[in-house]
N, C-alpha and C positions, 0 to 999 in steps of 0.2 A: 698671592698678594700682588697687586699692579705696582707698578713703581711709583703712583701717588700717594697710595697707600702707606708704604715703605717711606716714604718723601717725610708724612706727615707722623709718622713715629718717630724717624729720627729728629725731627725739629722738636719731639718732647723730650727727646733724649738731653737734646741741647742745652734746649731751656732749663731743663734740671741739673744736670751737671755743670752746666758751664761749655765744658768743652770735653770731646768725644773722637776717639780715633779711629782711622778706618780699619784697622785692625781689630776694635774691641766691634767695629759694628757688621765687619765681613763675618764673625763667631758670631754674635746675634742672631743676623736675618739669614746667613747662609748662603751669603749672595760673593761672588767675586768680586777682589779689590778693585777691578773698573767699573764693574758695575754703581758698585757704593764711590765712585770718585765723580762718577756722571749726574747720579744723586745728587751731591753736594757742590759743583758745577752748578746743577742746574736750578738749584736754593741760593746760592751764592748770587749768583744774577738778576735773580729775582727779589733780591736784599734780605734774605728771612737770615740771610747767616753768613757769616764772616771764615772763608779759606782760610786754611795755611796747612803749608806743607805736613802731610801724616794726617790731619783730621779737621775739625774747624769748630767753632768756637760761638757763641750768643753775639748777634745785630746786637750794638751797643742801645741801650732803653736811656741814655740821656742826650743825646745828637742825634739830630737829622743828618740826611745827604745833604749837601749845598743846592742851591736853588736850581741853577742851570744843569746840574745833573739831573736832578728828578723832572727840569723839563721835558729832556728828552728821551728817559726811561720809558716804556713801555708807551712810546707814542702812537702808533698806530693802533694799540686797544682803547687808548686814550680819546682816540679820535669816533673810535666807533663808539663806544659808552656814551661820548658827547651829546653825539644824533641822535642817541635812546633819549636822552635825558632831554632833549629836546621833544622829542615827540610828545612830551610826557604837560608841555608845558601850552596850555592855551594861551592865543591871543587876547592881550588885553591884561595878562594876570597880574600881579603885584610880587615881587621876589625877595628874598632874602638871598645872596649867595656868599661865600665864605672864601678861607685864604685856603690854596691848593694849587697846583700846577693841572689837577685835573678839571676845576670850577674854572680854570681860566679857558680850557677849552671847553667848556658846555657856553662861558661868554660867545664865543665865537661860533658856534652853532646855533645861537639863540638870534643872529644878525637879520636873517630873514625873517622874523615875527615882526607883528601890531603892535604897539600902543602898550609894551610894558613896563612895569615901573618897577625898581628894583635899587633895593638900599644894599650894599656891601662895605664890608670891611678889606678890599681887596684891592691896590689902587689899578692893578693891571688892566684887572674885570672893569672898573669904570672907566678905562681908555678905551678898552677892547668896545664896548657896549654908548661911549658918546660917538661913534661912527655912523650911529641910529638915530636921526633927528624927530622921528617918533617915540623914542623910549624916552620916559623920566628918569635919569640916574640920579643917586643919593649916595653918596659917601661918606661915610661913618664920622665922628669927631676921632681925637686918639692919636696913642703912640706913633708913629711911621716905624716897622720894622726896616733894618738899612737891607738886609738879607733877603730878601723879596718881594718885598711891596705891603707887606701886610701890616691892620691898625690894627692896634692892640692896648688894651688895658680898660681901666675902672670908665673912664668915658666915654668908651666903644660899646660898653654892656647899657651904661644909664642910655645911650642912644638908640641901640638893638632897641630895646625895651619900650619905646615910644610907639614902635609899630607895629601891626598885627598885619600880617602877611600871608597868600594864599598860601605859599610853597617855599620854604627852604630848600636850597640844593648845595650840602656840605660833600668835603671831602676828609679823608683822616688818614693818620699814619700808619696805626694798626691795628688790627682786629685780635683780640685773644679768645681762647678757646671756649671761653665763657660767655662767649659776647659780646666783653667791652670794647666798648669805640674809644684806643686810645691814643695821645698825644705828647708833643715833648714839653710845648712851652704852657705852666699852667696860664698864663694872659690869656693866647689864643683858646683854651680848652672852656675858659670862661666867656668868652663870645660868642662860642659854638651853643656853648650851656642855653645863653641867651635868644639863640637864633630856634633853636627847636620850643624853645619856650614858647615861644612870639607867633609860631609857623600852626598854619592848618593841616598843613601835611607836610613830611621829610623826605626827599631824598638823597640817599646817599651814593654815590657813585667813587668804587675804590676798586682798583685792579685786583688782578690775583695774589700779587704782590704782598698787599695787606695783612692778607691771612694767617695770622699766626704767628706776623712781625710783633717786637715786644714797643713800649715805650711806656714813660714813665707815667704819665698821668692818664685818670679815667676821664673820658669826656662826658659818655654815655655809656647806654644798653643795645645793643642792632635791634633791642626788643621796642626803644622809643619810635626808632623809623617806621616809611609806611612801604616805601621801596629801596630797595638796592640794584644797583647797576654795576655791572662787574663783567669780567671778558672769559670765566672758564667757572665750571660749576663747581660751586662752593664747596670746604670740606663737610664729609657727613656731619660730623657735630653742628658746626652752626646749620646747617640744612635742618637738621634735626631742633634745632632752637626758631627757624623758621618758620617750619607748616604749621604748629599750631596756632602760630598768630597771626597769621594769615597774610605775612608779607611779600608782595610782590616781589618776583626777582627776574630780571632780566639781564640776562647772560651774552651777551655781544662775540663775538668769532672776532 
């Protein structure tokens, strides 16, 4: 068994019980109590799970991280997923893009294109993106979240709703084993809702991170998108809920 392998059993252990000790999991998998503390070190950092001395315990599913942390959480996959995500985006096209610390940097990799237009509910994305005096930006009506920049509620969705968009490019908080694209605040989960409505094609672009992390609300299906962008190959299950639907996936180092 590889130690991702191991990685991603114990994060069902977690999920199920709640919380799990390294003792109960060194008798499980048969593995030494360093080895299983590197494990969960290296899930802990990655936000799928919550340390504490002797064993660790479920990523809370109703809080996020604070904003300026998850900025600079896995930045440099962040960065490389971005330039995917741009590649992916013709000049000229029409965007949807969404609230995320990773949507703000595919803003910033999209600076060097033509002539595109692009409605968000993100106010960062639309600073990041009026630097382009070729692009048309469009900024949502809506709440101001104070915590990140982000618009949210019943006015952000009647406004999503107005336009029909080449490409959406979301981001989200976690992915479950099932597939759901999920999130914490139902507002933003309902603007998401709206934004794949709206879009001819989805992209999503979510670190490794994501995988397996809990939160409380379903946004989607990984089964509604058309690509994913992501920095390490996915677990088998969703791989497995991938190929038959034939979605793109690009893996970034």
């Amino acid at each position: 068994m590889t130690s991702q392998q191991r990685q991603n059993k114990i994060l069902t252990l977690i999920n199920d019980s709640g919380f799990v000790s390294i003792d109960e999991l060194v008798e499980r998998f048969q593995v030494t109590p360093q080895t299983i503390r590197r494990d969960l070190n290296c899930m802990a950092d990655a936000g799928k799970i919550r340390r504490h001395h002797g064993g660790a315990e479920r990523e809370s599913s109703t809080e996020n991280e604070d904003y300026q942390s998850r900025k600079i959480n896995h930045l440099a996959a962040k960065k490389a997923m971005a330039m995917q995500v741009a590649k992916m985006v013709p000049n000229g096209a029409s965007l949807f893009i969404n609230i995320g610390t990773s949507t703000e940097m595919v803003a910033r990799a999209l600076l060097q294109h033509r002539g595109l237009r692009v409605v968000t509910n993100n106010i960062h994305v639309a600073s990041i993106l009026s630097a382009n005096e070729d692009f048309q930006v469009i900024i949502a009506a809506g709440e101001v979240r104070h915590r990140d920049g982000g618009i949210v509620g019943e006015a952000t969705c009647d406004f999503i709703s107005q336009f029909n968009m080449d490409i959406g490019i979301i981001g989200i908080s976690g992915i479950g084993s099932d597939g759901s694209l999920l999130d914490f605040d139902f507002r933003e989960v309902k603007v998401a809702q709206a934004i794949i409505a709206n879009s001819s094609k989805i992209i999503l672009s979510a670190d490794h991170s994501k995988f397996g992390r809990s939160a409380m609300v379903k946004q989607a299906n990984i089964s509604q998108i058309d690509a994913l962008v992501t920095d390490k190959p996915v677990p088998d299950e969703i791989d497995q809920l991938l190929q038959p639907l034939g979605i793109d996936v690009f893996v970034c180092s």
